[in-house]
C-alpha positions in Angstrom: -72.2 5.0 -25.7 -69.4 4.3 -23.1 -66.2 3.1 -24.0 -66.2 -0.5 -25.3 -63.9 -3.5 -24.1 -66.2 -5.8 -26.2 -65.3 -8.6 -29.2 -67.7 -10.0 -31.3 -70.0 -13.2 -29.9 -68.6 -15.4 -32.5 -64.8 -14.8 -31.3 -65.8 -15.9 -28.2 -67.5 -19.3 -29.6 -64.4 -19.8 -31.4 -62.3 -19.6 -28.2 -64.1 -22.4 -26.9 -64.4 -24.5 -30.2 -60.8 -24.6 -31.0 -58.7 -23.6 -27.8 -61.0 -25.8 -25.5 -59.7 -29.5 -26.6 -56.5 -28.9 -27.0 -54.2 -30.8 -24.4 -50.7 -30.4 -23.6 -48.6 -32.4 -25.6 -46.3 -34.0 -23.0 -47.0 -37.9 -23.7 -46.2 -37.1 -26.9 -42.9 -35.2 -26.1 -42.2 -38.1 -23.9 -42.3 -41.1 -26.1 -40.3 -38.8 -29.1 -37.7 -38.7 -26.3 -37.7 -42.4 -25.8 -38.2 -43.2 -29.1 -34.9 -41.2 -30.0 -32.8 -43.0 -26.8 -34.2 -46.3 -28.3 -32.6 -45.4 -32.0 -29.1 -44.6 -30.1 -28.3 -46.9 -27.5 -29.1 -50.0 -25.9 -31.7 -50.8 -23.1 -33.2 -47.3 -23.1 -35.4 -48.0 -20.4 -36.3 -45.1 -18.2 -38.5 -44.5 -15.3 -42.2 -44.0 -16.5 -43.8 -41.2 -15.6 -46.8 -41.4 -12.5 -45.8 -45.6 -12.0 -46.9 -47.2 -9.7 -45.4 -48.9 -6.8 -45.6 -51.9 -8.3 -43.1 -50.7 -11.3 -41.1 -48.9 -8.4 -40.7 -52.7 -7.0 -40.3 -54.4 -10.4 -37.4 -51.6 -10.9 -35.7 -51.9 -7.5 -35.5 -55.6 -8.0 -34.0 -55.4 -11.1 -31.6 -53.1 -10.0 -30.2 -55.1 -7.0 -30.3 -58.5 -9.3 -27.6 -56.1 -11.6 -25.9 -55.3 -8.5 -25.2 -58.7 -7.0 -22.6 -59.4 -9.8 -20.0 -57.7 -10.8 -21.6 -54.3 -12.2 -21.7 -54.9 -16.2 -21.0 -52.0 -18.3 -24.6 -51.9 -19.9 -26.3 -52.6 -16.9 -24.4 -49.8 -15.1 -26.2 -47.7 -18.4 -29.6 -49.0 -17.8 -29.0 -48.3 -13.7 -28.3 -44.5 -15.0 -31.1 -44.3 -16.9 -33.5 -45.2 -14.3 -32.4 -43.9 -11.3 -30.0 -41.3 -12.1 -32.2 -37.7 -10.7 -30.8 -35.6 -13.4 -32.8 -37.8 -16.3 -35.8 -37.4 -14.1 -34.9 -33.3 -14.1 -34.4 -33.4 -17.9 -38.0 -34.8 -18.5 -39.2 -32.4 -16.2 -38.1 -29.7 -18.3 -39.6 -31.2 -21.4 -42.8 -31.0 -19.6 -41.8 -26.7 -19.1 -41.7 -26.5 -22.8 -44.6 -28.6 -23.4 -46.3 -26.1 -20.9 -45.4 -23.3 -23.1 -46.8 -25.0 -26.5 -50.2 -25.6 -25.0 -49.8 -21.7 -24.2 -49.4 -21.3 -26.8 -52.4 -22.9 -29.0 -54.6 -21.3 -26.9 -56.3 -17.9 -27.3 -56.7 -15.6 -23.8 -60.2 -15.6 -22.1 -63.2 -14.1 -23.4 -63.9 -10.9 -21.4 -66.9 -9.8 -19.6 -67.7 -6.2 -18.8 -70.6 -5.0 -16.6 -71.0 -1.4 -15.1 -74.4 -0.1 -13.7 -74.3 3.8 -12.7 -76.7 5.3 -10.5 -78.4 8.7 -10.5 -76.3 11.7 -9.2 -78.0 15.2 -8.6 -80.4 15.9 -11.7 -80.0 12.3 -13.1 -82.8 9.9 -13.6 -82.6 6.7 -13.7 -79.8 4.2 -13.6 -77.5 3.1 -16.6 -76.4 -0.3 -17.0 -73.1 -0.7 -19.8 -72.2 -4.5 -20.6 -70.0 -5.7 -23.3 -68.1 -9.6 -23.9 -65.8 -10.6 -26.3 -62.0 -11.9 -27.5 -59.4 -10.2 -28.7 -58.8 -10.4 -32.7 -55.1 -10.0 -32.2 -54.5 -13.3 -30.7 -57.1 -14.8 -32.8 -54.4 -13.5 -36.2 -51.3 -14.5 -34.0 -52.4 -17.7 -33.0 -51.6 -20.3 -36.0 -48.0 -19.0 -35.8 -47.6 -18.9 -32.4 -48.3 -22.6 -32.7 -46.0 -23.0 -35.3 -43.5 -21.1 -33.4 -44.0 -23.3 -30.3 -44.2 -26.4 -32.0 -40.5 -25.8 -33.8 -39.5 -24.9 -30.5 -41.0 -28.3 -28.6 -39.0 -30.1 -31.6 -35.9 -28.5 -30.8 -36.4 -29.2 -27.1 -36.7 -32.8 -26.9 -33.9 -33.2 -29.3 -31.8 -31.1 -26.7 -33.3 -33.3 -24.0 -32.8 -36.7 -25.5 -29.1 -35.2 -26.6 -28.6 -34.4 -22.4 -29.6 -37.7 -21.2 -27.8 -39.3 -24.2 -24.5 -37.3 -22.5 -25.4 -38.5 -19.0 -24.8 -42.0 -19.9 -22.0 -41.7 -21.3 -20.7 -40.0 -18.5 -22.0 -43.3 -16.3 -20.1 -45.3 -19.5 -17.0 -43.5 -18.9 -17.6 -43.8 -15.4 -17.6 -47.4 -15.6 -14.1 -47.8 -17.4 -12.5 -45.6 -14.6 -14.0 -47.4 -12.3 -12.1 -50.9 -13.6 -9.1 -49.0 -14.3 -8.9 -47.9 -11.0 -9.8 -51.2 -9.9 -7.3 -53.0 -12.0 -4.6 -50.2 -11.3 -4.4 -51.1 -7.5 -4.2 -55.1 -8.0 -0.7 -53.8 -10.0 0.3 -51.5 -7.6 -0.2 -53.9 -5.0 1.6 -56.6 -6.8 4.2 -53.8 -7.3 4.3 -52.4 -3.2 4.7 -56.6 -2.2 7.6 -57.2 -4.3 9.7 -54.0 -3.0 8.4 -54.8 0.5 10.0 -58.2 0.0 13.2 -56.5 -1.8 13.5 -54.4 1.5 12.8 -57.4 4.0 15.7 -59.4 2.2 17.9 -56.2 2.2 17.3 -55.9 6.0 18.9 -59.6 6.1 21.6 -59.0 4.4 22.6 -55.7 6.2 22.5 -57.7 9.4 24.8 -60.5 7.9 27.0 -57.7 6.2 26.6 -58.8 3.2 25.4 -55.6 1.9 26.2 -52.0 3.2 24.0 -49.4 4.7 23.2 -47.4 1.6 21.9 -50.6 -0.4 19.2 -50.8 2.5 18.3 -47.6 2.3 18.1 -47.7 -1.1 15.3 -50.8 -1.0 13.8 -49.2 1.5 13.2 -45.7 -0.4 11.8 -48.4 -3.5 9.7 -49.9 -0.8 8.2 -46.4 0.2 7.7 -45.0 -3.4 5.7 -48.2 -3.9 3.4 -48.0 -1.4 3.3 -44.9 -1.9 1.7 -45.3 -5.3 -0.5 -48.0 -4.3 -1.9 -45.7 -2.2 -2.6 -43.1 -4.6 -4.0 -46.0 -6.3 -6.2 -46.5 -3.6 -7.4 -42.9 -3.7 -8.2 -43.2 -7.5 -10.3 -45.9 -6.5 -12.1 -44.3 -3.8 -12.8 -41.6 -6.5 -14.2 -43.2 -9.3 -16.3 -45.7 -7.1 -17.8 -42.6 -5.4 -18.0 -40.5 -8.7 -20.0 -43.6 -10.3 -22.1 -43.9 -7.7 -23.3 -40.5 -8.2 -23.4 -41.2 -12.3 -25.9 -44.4 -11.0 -28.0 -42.5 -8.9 -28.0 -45.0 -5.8 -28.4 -44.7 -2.6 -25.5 -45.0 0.4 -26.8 -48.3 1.2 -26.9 -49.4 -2.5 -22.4 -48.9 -2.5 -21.7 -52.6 -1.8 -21.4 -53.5 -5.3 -18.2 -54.4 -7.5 -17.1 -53.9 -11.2 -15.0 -57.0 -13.4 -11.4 -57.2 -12.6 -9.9 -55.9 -15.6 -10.8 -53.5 -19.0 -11.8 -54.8 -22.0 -9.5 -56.0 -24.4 -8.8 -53.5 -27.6 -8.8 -54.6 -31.3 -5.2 -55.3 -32.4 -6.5 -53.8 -36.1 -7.2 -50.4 -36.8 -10.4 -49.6 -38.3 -9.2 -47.6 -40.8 -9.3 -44.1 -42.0 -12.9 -43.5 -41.4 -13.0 -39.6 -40.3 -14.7 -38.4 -43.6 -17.9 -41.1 -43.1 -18.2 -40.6 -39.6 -18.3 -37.4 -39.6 -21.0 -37.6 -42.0 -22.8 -39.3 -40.0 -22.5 -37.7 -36.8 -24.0 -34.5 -38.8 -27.1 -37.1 -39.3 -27.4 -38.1 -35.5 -26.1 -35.6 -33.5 -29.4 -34.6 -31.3 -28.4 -31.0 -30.5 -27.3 -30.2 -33.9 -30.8 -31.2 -34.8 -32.1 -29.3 -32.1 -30.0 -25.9 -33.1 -31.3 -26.4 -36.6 -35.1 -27.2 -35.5 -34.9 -23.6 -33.3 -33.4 -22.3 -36.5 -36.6 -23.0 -37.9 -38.6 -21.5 -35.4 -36.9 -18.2 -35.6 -37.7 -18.1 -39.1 -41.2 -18.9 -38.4 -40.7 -15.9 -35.8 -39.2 -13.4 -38.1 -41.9 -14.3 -41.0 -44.5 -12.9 -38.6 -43.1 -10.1 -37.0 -42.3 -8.8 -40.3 -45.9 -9.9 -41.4 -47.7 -8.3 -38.5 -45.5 -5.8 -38.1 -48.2 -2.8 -38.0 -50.8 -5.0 -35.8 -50.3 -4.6 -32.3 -53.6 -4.3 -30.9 -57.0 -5.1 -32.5 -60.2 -5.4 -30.9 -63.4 -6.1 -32.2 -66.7 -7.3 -30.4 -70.5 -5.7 -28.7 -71.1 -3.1 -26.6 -74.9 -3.1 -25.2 -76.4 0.0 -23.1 -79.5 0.5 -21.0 -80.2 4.4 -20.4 -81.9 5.1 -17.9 -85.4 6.1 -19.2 -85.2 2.3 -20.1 -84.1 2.9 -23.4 -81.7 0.2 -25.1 -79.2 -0.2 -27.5 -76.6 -3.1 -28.9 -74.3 -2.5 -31.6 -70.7 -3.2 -32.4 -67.8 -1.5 -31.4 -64.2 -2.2 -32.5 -60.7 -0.3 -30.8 -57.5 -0.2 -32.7 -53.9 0.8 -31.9 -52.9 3.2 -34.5 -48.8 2.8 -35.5 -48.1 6.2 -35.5 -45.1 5.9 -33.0 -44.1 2.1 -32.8 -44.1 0.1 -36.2 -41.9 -2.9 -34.7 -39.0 -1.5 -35.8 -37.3 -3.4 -32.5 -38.7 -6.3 -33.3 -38.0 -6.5 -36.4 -34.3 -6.1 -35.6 -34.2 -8.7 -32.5 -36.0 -11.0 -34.5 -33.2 -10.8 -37.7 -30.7 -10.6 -34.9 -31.9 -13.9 -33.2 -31.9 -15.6 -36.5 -28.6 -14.7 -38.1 -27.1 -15.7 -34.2 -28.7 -19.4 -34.7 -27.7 -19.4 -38.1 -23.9 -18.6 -36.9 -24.7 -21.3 -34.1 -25.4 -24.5 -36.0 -22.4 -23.5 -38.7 -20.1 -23.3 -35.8 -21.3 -26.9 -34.2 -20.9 -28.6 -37.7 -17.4 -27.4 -37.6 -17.0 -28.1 -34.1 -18.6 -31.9 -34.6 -16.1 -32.4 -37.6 -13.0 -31.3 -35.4 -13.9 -33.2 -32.7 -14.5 -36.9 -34.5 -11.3 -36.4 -36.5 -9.8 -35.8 -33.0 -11.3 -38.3 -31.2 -10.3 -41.1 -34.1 -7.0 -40.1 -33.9 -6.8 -40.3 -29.9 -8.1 -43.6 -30.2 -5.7 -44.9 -33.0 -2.8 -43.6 -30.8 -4.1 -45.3 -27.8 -4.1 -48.3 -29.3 -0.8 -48.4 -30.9 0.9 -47.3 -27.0 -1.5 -50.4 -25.6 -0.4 -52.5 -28.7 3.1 -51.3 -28.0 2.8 -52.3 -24.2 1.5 -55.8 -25.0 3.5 -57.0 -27.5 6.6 -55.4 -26.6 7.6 -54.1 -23.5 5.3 -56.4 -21.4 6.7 -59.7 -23.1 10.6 -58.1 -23.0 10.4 -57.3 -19.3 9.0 -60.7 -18.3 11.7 -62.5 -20.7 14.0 -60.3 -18.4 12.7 -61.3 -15.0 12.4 -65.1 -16.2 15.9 -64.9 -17.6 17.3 -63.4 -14.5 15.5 -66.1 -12.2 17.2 -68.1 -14.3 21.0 -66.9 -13.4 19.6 -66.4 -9.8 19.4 -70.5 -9.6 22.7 -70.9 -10.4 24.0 -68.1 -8.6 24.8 -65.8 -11.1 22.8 -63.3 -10.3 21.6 -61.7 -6.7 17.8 -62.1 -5.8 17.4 -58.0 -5.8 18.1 -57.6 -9.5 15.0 -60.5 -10.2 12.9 -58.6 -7.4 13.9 -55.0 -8.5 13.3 -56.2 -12.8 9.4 -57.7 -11.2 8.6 -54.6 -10.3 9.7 -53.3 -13.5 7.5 -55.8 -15.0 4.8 -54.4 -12.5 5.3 -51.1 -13.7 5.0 -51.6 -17.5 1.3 -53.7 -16.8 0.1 -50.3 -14.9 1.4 -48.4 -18.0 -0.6 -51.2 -20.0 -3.9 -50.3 -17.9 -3.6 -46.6 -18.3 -3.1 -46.9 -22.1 -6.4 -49.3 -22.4 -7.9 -46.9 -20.5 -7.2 -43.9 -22.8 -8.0 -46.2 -25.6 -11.6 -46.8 -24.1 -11.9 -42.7 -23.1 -11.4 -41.7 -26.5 -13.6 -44.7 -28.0 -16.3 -43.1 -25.5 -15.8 -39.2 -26.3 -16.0 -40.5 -30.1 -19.3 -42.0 -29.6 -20.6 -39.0 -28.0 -19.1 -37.1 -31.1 -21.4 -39.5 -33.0 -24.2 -39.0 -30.9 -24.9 -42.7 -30.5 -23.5 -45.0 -28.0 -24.8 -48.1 -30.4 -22.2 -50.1 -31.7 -19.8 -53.0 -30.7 -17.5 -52.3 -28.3 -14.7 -52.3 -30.9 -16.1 -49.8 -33.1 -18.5 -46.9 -33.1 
């Protein structure tokens, strides 16, 4: 009898009653994904997968109706979502691992094995060797490989939805930079006109000798430093248009579109101290947290069966069938195994507690990390908003009291027109540090939601 590569005839009808049906699992994978954007932020509409050109249309319309106004801050999220290529690269990769859990389920082909050997020298006859089967190895391994893959496609589209869920909020902070930049330059500008006038009026004054040579040069230094700033202004701008473009995914010929004048206003109230419950919460909702602890779960799985098969390493069990060649026959079974003599998974054993204790360490040092970063974030915020609420109701108001009292003496002659010009650019400057304090109000309020791991909520609060 020669060698046999065989498995037994009912292996092989298992292979094709239970590994034959099974489907990869990437609809599914897909609307979990969705179904967890849906749960943490609004309008999370994204491109569906094979549509037609019809939705393609419906889509493009859409996006240019959004356009033709000034850009909104949820419609610049829903823009993102649909067209930004990044999202489109994250689903891809959910469709990797869902490649890799239909692997998975599935046992390897049945072999076939055919030899036929022909008469040398004294010989008589030919001899015909055939054998078929499936290896009983796989067949033992294959329920927790499958539970294995499955924990692992659960902790993969929670680390999926958790990118995308990061890639608008970078288009949302996008968006507040954007009108901070755009707001920034309108003050600037205002800013660069006033010492422009300042210096033009100085200029008249030198020629009349009314004023000496150094006060001109000294409006006309103001008058450079401001247009000076208003074009670094300008620069700004340039940059976070062109850097939200990207976060939008549109094309070069889709960049003639605008964003509102000014930020959003800020709550004059704080919210309270609220660090203990949000963090608790965030610990709920925060996707890759429950995407470490999910692959937690599957290196368990993984180390159960390594230490559980830890002597089977190769198994084979099937029917070998012969034809001498005086015609004779025989059939019979024939089974191989791999002795563990030398290799008892001894290195598996320790990667396998290695990986495990390594996740473990992982997710305890994200808790702590989540924690840290929410109590940070509130307290940015809070800060924020006392400097914005400092601007507003106190150095804004006090420097226009200023320039409307000095107008005032300036009508009667009691004061000279470059002390009103020079205390309106003052007042210029204090609504630009107004602007940038909104805006660190509205960039912590954003890295806070992201702490949360949901960007749903009122613009006021989380």
């Amino acid at each position: 009898m020669s060698n046999s590569n065989g498995r037994m005839p009912c292996a092989v009808a298992i292979a094709f009653l239970t590994g034959g049906c099974a489907a990869v699992p990437l609809q599914q994978g897909r609307s979990n994904v969705d179904a967890m954007l849906q749960a943490r932020m609004e309008s999370a509409q994204v491109v569906p997968a094979g549509g037609n050109s019809a939705d393609a249309s419906r889509i493009e319309s859409q996006i240019t109706q959004w356009l033709g106004g000034p850009l909104t801050l949820e419609n610049a999220q829903r823009i993102a979502l649909l067209r930004n290529p990044r999202i489109r690269a994250e689903y891809a990769r959910l469709g990797l691992t869902a490649a890799e859990v239909f692997e998975a389920g599935r046992l390897q082909n049945p072999t076939l094995g055919l030899s036929w050997l022909l008469p040398l020298g004294q010989a008589q006859g030919s001899k015909v060797d055939a054998s078929a089967g499936l290896g009983i190895t796989d067949l033992l391994l294959r329920g927790a490989r499958k539970r294995m893959a499955a924990a692992q496609f659960d902790s993969a589209q929670q680390s999926i939805s958790g990118a995308i869920l990061d890639l608008v909020a970078q288009t949302r902070q996008g968006w507040f930079d954007c009108v901070a930049a755009t707001q920034r330059v309108t003050v600037r500008r205002s800013t660069a006109d006033a010492a422009q006038l300042a210096a033009d009026l100085a200029r008249q004054y030198h020629d009349a000798g009314n004023i000496t040579q150094l006060e001109l040069q000294l409006q006309r230094a103001e008058a450079s430093q401001a247009r000076i700033e208003l074009q670094a202004a300008e620069l700004m701008l340039t940059d976070a248009r062109a850097a939200l473009q990207r976060q939008l995914g549109l094309s070069a010929a889709q960049s003639d579109w605008s964003v509102p004048d000014s930020l959003p206003e800020i709550p004059q109230q704080s919210a309270g101290n609220q660090a203990a419950s949000l963090q608790s919460q965030a610990l709920q909702q925060r996707l890759d947290l429950t995407a470490a602890r999910h692959h937690v779960a599957a290196l368990q799985l993984q180390r159960d069966t390594v230490h559980r098969y830890r002597y089977v390493s190769s198994m084979q069990l099937g029917a070998d069938f012969e034809r001498e060649g005086d015609g004779s026959k025989r059939l019979g079974p024939a089974a191989q195994l791999s002795l563990p003599l030398f290799q008892q998974g001894q290195g598996a054993i320790t990667q396998a507690d290695a990986e495990l204790a390594l996740a473990e360490a992982e997710v305890v040092e994200l808790e702590n990390a989540i924690r840290s970063e929410v109590g940070r974030q509130l307290q940015r915020r809070e800060l924020a908003r006392l400097q914005a609420q400092a601007y507003r109701e106190g150095l804004i108001p006090q420097r226009e009291a200023i320039v409307a009292r000095l107008q005032e003496r300036a009508n009667y002659m009691l004061a000279d027109s470059f002390s009103v010009l020079t205390a309106r650019q003052q007042e210029y400057t204090a609504y630009a540090g107004y602007v940038d304090a909104v805006l660190r109000y509205w960039t912590a309020h954003t890295e806070l939601l992201r702490a949360m791991g949901s960007l749903r909520g009122t613009e006021e609060q989380p």
